[in-house]
PAVEXMAR-576554 format. One line per 10 residues: number of its first residue (from 1); their letters; for each residue y, x, z negated of C-alpha. Coordinates in steps of 0.5 Angstrom, whole numbers, plus 500, padded with zeros to 3 digits. Each point is the difference from the previous one (the first is absolute). Example, Ala and Ser with C-alpha at 12.3 -4.5 7.8 and 13.67 -1.06 7.14 Angstrom:
2
1 = as = 491 525 484; 507 502 502
END
This chain:
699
1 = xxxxxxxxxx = 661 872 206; 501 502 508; 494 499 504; 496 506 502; 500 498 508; 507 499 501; 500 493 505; 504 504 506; 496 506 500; 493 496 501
11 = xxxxxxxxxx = 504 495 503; 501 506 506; 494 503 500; 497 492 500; 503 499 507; 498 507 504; 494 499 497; 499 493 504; 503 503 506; 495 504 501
21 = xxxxxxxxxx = 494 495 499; 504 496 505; 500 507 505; 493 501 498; 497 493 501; 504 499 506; 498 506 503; 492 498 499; 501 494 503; 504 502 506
31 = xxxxxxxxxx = 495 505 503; 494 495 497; 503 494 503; 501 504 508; 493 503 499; 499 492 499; 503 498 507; 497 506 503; 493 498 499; 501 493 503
41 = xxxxxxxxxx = 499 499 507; 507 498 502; 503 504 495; 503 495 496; 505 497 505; 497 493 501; 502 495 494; 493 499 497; 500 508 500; 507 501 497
51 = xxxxxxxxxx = 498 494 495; 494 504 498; 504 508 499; 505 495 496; 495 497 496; 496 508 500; 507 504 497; 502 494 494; 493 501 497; 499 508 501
61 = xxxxxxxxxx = 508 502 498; 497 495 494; 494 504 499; 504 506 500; 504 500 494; 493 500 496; 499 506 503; 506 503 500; 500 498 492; 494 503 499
71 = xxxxxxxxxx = 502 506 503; 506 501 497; 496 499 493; 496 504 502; 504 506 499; 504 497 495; 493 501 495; 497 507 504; 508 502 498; 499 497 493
81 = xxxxxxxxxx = 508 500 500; 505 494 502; 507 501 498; 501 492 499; 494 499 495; 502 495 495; 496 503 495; 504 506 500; 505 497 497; 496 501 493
91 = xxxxxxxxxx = 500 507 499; 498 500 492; 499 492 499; 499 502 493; 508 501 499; 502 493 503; 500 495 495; 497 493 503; 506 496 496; 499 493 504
101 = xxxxxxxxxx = 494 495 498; 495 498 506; 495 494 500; 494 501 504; 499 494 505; 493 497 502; 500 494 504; 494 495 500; 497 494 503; 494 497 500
111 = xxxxxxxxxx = 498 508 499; 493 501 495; 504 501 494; 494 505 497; 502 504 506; 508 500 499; 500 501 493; 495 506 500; 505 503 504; 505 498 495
121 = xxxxxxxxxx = 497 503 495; 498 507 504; 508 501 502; 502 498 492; 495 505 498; 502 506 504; 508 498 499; 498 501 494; 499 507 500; 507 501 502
131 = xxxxxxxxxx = 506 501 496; 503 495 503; 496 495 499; 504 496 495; 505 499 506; 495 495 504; 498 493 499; 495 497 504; 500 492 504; 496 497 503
141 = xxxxxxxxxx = 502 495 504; 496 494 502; 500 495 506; 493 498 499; 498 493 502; 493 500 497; 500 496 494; 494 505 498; 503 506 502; 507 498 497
151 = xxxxxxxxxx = 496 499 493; 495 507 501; 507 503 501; 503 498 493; 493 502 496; 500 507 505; 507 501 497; 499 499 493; 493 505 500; 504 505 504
161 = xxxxxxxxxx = 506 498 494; 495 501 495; 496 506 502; 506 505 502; 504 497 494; 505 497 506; 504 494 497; 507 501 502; 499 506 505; 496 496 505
171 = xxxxxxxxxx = 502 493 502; 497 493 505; 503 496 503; 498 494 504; 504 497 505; 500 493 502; 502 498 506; 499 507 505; 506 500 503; 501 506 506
181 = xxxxxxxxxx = 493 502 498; 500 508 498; 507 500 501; 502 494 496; 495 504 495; 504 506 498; 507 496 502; 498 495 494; 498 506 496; 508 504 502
191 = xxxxxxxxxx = 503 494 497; 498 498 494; 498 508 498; 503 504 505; 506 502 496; 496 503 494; 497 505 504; 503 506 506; 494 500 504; 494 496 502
201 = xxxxxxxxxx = 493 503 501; 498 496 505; 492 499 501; 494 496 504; 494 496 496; 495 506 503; 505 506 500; 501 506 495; 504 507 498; 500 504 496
211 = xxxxxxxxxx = 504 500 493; 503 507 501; 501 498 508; 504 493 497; 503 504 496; 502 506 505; 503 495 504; 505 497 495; 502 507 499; 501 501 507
221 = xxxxxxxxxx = 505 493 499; 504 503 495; 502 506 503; 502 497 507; 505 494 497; 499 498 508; 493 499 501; 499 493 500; 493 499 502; 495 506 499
231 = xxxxxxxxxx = 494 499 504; 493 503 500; 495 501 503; 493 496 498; 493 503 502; 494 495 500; 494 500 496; 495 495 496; 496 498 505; 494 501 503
241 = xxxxxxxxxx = 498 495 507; 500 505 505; 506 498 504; 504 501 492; 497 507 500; 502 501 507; 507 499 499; 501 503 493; 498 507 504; 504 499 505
251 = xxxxxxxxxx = 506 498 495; 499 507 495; 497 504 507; 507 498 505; 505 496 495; 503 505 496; 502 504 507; 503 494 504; 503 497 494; 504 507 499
261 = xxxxxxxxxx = 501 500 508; 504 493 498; 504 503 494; 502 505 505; 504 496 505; 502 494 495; 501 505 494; 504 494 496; 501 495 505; 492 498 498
271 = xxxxxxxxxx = 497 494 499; 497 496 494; 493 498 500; 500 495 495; 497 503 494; 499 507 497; 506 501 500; 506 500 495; 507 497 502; 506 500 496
281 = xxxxxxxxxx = 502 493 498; 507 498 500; 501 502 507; 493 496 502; 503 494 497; 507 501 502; 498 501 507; 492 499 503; 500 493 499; 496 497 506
291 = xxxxxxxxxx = 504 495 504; 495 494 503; 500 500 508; 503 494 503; 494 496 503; 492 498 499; 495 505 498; 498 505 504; 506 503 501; 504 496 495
301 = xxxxxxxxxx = 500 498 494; 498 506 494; 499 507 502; 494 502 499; 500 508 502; 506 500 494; 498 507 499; 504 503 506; 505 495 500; 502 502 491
311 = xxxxxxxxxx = 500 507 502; 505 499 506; 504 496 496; 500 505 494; 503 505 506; 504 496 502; 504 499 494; 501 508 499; 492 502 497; 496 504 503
321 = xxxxxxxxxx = 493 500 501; 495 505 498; 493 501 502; 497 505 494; 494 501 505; 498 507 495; 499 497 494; 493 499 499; 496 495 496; 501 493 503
331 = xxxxxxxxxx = 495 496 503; 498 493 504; 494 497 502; 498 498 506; 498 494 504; 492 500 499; 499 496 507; 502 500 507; 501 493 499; 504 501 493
341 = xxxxxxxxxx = 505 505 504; 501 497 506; 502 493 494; 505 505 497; 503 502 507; 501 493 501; 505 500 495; 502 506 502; 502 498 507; 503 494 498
351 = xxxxxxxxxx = 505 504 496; 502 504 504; 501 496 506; 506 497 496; 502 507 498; 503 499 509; 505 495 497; 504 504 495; 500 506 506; 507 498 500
361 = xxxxxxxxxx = 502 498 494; 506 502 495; 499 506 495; 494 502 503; 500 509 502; 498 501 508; 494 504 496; 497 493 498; 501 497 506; 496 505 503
371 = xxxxxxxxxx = 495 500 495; 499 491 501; 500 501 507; 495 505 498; 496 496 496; 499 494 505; 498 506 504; 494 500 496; 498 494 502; 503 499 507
381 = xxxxxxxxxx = 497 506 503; 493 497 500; 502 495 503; 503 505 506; 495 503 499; 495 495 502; 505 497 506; 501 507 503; 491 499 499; 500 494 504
391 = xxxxxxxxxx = 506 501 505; 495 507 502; 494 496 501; 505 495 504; 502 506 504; 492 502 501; 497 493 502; 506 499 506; 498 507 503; 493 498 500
401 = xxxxxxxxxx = 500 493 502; 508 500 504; 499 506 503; 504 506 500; 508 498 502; 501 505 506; 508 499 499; 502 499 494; 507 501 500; 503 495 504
411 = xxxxxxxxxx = 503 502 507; 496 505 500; 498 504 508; 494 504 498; 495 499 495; 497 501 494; 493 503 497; 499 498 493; 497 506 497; 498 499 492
421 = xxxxxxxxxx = 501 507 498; 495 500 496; 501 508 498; 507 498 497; 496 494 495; 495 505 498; 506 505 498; 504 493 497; 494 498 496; 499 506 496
431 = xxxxxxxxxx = 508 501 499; 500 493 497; 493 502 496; 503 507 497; 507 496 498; 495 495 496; 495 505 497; 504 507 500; 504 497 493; 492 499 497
441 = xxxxxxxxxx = 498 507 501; 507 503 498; 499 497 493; 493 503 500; 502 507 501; 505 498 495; 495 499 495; 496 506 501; 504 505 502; 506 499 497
451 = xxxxxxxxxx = 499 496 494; 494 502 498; 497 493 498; 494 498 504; 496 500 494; 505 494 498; 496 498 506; 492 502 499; 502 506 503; 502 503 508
461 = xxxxxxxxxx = 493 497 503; 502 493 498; 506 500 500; 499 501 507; 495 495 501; 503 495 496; 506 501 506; 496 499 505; 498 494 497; 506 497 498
471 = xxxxxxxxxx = 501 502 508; 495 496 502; 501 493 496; 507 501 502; 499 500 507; 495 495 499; 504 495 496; 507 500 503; 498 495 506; 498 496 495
481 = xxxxxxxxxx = 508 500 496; 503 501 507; 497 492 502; 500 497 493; 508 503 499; 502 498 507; 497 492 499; 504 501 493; 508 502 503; 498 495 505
491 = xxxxxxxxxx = 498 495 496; 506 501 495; 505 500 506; 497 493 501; 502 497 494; 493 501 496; 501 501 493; 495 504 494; 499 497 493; 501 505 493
501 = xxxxxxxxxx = 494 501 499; 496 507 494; 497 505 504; 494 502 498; 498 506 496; 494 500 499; 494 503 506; 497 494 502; 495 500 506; 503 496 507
511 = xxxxxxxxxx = 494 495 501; 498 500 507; 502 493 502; 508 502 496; 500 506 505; 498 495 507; 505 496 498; 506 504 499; 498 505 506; 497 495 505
521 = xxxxxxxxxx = 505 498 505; 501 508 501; 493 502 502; 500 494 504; 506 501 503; 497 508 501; 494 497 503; 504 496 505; 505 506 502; 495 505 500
531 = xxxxxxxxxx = 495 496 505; 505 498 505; 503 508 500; 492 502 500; 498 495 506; 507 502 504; 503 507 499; 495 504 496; 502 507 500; 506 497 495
541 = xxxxxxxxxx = 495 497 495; 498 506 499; 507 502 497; 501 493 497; 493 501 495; 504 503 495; 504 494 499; 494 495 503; 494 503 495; 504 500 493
551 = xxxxxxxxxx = 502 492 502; 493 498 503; 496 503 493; 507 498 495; 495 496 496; 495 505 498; 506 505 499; 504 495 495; 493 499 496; 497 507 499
561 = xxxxxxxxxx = 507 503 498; 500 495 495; 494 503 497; 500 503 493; 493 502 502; 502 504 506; 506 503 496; 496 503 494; 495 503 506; 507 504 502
571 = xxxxxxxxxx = 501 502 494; 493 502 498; 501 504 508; 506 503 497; 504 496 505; 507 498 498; 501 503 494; 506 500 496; 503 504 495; 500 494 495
581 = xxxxxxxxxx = 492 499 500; 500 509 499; 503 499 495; 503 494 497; 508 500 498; 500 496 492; 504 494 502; 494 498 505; 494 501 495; 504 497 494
591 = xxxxxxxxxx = 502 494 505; 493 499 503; 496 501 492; 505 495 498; 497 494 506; 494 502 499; 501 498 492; 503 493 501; 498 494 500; 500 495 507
601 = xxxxxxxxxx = 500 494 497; 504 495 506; 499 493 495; 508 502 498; 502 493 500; 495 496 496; 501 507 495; 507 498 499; 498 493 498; 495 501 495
611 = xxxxxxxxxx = 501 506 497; 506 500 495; 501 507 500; 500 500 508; 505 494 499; 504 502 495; 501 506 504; 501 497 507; 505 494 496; 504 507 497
621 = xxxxxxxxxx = 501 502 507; 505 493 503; 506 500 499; 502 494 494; 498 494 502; 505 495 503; 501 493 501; 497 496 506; 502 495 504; 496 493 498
631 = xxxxxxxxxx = 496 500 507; 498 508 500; 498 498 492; 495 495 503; 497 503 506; 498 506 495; 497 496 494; 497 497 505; 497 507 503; 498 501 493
641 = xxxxxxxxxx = 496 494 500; 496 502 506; 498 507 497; 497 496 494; 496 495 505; 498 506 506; 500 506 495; 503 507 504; 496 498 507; 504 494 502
651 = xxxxxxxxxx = 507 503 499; 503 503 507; 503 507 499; 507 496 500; 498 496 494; 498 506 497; 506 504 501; 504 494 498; 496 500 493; 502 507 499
661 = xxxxxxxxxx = 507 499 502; 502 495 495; 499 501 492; 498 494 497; 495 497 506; 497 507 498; 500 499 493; 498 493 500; 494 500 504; 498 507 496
671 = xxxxxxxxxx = 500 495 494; 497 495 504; 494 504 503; 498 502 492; 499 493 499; 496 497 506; 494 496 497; 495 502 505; 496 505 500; 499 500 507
681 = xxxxxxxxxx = 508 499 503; 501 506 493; 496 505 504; 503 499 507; 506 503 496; 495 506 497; 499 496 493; 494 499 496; 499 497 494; 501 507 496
691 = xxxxxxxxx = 506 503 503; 499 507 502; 508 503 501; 502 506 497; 506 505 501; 495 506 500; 497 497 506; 506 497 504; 504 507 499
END
């Protein structure tokens, strides 16, 4: 079957499109950057004022294309038309029969399993009311190394198994060692089952879709043979801290215009996120495999960021990449603390600055190098953000300490009077604050004029004040990302590696002493900057208060965004709202029961030593038992002697894990534990004279 977009149509449109973007931001930031030179006293010919408009026209032509992203996605929703849709592609799904099987992916490591396995089971249930159903299996593919965890996981399998009536369509494994991390996860995943499907359904532990959107998107797969990575667009939802609730406002309120302004000009050249998405195996096995960079982590070694570099690779081997960014019915969760997104884009930024690696490297589009400089623009331009901050401070202490520079220019006749024009930055500023927030007035004119969905969103009035909000802690917090993403590129380019580490999931306050830590040296650097600006050249302190204040308060801001109690305020206020809470799709109501009923047991490893079903089910797990090195034998005998003498407490997580990894130590200190004579060393395994253990209670 021939693809629905043929790849030089969309190809020729793809390339006009993108010179057009290139005329608009050039255009922007062309005027900008001379309304720049103009407001300042020499008119931009010294060597710090050209520094100071270099540094201006980067971060505004970067600001740029996420206005004129958003524009174009604009009209492209109001118009409710774009020729390059991949969902157009389906004009009667029904017709087009799904004949290759796809197997639904889903990640973990030292997740909650309660949680994973209930979305689990909430994709099952809602795939299973589609005809296509009996096409799915379903793995979930462990790189825990909690011995606690690994063995909640096995016991979650086999309750969802038996609930949902699941052996044989829904599959665990556990992975020991965890080699390149996620990547290595799915890799690992491709080379011992990849050849029994066409297509994977890649997932996160805390994301989810819809059966009919999964299902939809295989079908989006089979009619256009080319697509080797359909992507969607996943909107946040789940938690309830009042930062979590700011952004999944701003995700369902702005997300769905600037993701089809992206799709505009990428149209298959997207990019892949990682997860709800759907990739066609054989190419991604012949083809997105990851090289390891030369050199020491940060920038060598495994690449974190793998995402991007798989759907460049997927390109670069001839498939195209789709971002599906219509198809309903997709969703993430969300950081719930400030501290916890700035964790996360650590990770990020550290992933992306190894993209600069590859910009020139084989087998990958212009497209995609554009995309990896991109994405370490993301990072970078805080931190010239932040340079540009400095630089004009620099600029303001000279003029008010040295003095004005009468002949600035050398070999001059005449001289020079510095004039600030002070009427030109006011006409600046605003330019700038129009290019920041007219996007966010747009999507809500969408929203209420066109798409008639501000009951999604509690109605037009809080709608409204929910915008104005979301503005105000945006505007409030963006310092704060500014010097934490500025300190992250610096620190990467140094050589300071991050460790793999579960983010959190659940809402959990930042405690007031956590938050000192971790925004401390920025409100003191705060504190210094804006002094010595107050005490030397105080008209630019006052223009530097935006900046100053949000940093000097980053304390409280981090705590009181972490609050759940704050965030169920805004809801009782109606701020916030989202269409998910109005009125809540099945899969996430399904998930959220099927946690609730669960049990949070963590005591996984003494489970699997003591109780037989535990065991046995844990032992049906390894694979078939091997002979071991005398050595190797001894040192393990000897672990098993140690769990007798300590009980569970006085093993290492690393004893544990050897435990559970070798059959016969297991099975032997099974045995063993059932005959301790002490009533008391029986009870630090959970024994007692009259056992207790039945499989009701266990599964």
């Amino acid at each position: 079957m021939a693809d629905f977009y043929p790849q030089k149509e969309w190809e020729a449109a793809a390339g006009r499109r993108r010179l057009l973007l290139f005329i608009l931001i050039a255009v922007t930031t062309f005027f900008a950057s001379g309304f720049m030179a103009d407001i300042l006293p020499y008119q931009g010919r010294t060597g710090l004022e050209v520094t100071l408009v270099v540094f201006f026209a980067l971060l505004f032509s970067w600001i740029s294309i996420g206005f004129w992203t958003a524009a174009i996605g604009f009209i492209i929703l109001w118009r409710r038309y774009d020729r390059f849709a991949i969902t157009r592609s389906l004009q009667d799904e029904e017709q087009l029969p799904v004949e290759g099987r796809s197997a639904i992916l889903i990640p973990v490591y030292n997740e909650q399993p309660d949680r994973v396995f209930a979305g689990v089971k909430a994709i099952y249930l809602s795939l299973a009311a589609e005809k296509t159903h009996e096409k799915f299996d379903y793995y979930v593919l462990s790189d825990t190394t909690d011995p606690d965890i690994w063995i909640q996981e096995e016991l979650a399998w086999a309750r969802l198994c038996l609930e949902v009536s699941g052996f044989g369509r829904i599959f665990y494994r556990h992975r020991r060692p965890n080699i390149k991390r996620k990547s290595g996860n799915i890799a690992d995943f491709c080379r011992r089952w990849g050849r029994n499907y066409r297509y994977m359904v890649v997932f996160d532990a805390d994301s989810m879709m819809t059966g009919s959107t999964v299902a939809r998107m295989v079908r989006l797969m089979e009619r256009n043979p080319h697509i080797g990575i359909l992507q969607t667009t996943p909107l946040t939802v789940g938690k309830k801290s009042l930062l979590a609730r700011i952004q999944q406002f701003a995700s369902h309120a702005y997300g769905p215009m600037f993701a089809a302004g992206l799709h505009y000009w990428q149209i298959g050249d997207a990019q892949y996120w990682g997860h709800n998405a759907v990739i066609r195996i054989a190419p991604f096995m012949a083809h997105c495999g990851l090289p390891r960079l030369s050199g020491k982590p940060p920038l060598g070694g495994d690449i974190l960021s793998h995402d991007f570099v798989e759907a460049a690779l997927m390109r670069g081997a001839g498939f195209e990449v789709w971002l599906a960014y219509d198809l309903t019915g997709s969703w993430e969760e969300p950081p719930p603390t400030l501290i916890d997104e700035l964790g996360r884009d650590r990770r990020w930024c550290q992933g992306n600055l190894q993209h600069m690696r590859l910009l020139l490297a084989k087998r990958i589009f212009p497209t995609h190098r554009v995309l990896f400089l991109n994405g370490a623009m993301s990072y970078v331009s805080a931190l010239l953000w932040f340079l540009f901050l400095n630089i004009s401070s620099i600029k303001a202490l000279s003029q008010a300490v040295i003095g004005p520079d009468y002949f600035p220019v050398q070999g001059g006749l005449f001289p020079e009077w510095p004039i600030w024009n002070l009427g030109w930055a006011l006409v600046l500023l605003t330019s700038t604050f129009v290019i920041l927030l007219l996007p966010k007035l747009l999507s809500a004119i969408l929203i209420i004029f066109k798409q008639k969905r501000a009951a999604d969103f509690g109605g037009p009035v809080r709608l409204l004040l929910s915008l104005g909000a979301e503005i105000i802690a945006s505007t409030l917090l963006a310092p704060l990302r500014m010097l934490s993403h500025s300190k992250f590129v610096f620190v990467t380019l140094l050589g300071q590696n991050i460790s793999w580490k579960p983010p959190p999931r659940e809402d959990q306050d930042t405690a007031w002493d956590v938050a000192l830590r971790f925004h401390g040296w920025g409100m003191v650097l705060a504190l210094i900057w804006g002094g010595v600006l107050f005490l030397v050249n105080r008209p630019f302190f006052w223009w530097l208060v935006p900046v100053l204040g949000p940093l000097i308060l980053a304390v409280p801001l981090s705590v009181w965004t972490s609050r759940k109690s704050l965030g169920n305020l805004a809801t009782k206020l109606g701020l916030f709202l989202i269409p998910e809470e109005l009125s809540p799709p099945p899969e996430l109501l399904s998930a959220g029961a099927a946690r609730a009923s669960l049990p949070t047991d963590n005591a996984g490893f003494v489970l699997a030593v003591v109780d037989p079903y535990v065991n046995a089910l844990h032992l049906a797990f390894r694979r078939q038992r091997r002979k071991v090195a005398k050595g190797i034998a001894e040192s393990r005998h000897q672990l098993v002697l140690k769990a007798l003498a300590g009980g569970p407490d006085g093993l290492r997580r690393e004893d544990k894990v050897t435990l559970l990894s070798d059959p016969d130590s297991l099975d032997q200190l099974h045995a063993l534990v059932w005959q301790i004579p002490d009533s008391q060393a029986a009870r630090q395994w959970g024994l007692d004279s009259s056992p207790s253990v039945c499989p009701e209670d266990t599964l």
